[in-house]
N, C-alpha and C positions, 0 to 999 in steps of 0.2 A: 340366534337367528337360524336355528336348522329348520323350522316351518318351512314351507314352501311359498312361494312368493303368492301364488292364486288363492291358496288357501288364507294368506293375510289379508290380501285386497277382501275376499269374501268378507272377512269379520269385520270391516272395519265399520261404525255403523257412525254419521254425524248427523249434527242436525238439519246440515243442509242435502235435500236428498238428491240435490245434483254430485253431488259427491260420492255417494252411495254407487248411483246409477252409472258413472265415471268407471270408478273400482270396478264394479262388474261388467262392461266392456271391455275395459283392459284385462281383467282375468282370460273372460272370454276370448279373444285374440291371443292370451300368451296359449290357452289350450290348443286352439286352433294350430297356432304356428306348432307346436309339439307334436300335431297328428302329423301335420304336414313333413317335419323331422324324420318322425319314425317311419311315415312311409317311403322316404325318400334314400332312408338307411337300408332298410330292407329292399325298395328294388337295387340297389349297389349290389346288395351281398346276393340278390338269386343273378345278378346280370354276370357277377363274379364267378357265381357256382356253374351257370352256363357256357361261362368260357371255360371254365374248367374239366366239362363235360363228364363230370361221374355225380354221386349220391347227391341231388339237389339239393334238397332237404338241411343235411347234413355238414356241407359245404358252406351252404350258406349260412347255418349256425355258425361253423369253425370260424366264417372270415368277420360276423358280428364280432366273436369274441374274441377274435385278432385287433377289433379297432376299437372295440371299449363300448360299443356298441346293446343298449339292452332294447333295441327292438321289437326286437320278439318276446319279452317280455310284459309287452301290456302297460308298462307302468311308463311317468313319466322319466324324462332324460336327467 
């Protein structure tokens, strides 16, 4: 079970294509809620870096990878 959970819904194909079309809504909201994640991590760590008042940039990497945070990484959580 290391797949990822969207990428299973995607595959699943039956022959009732309400089910199909289920699966991919729900894929589609779990990305959704994942964009909404990561941008919600990242303004934390630049609001962080702002308190912190030095290398914005930089800070706000550190304090991602202080919380486990991949962000700024692109990819899912």
């Amino acid at each position: 079970m290391s797949e990822d959970i969207v990428t299973r819904l995607r595959a699943v194909l039956h022959n009732d294509k309400s089910v199909e079309l289920m699966n991919r809504e729900a894929a589609d909201e779990i990305e959704g809620l994942r964009r909404e994640v990561r941008e919600t991590q990242m303004n934390a760590c630049y609001a962080f870096a702002r308190r912190a008042g030095v290398n914005l940039n930089a800070k706000a990497l550190w304090y991602a990878k202080q919380m486990g945070w991949n962000c700024f990484e692109g990819g899912p959580e």
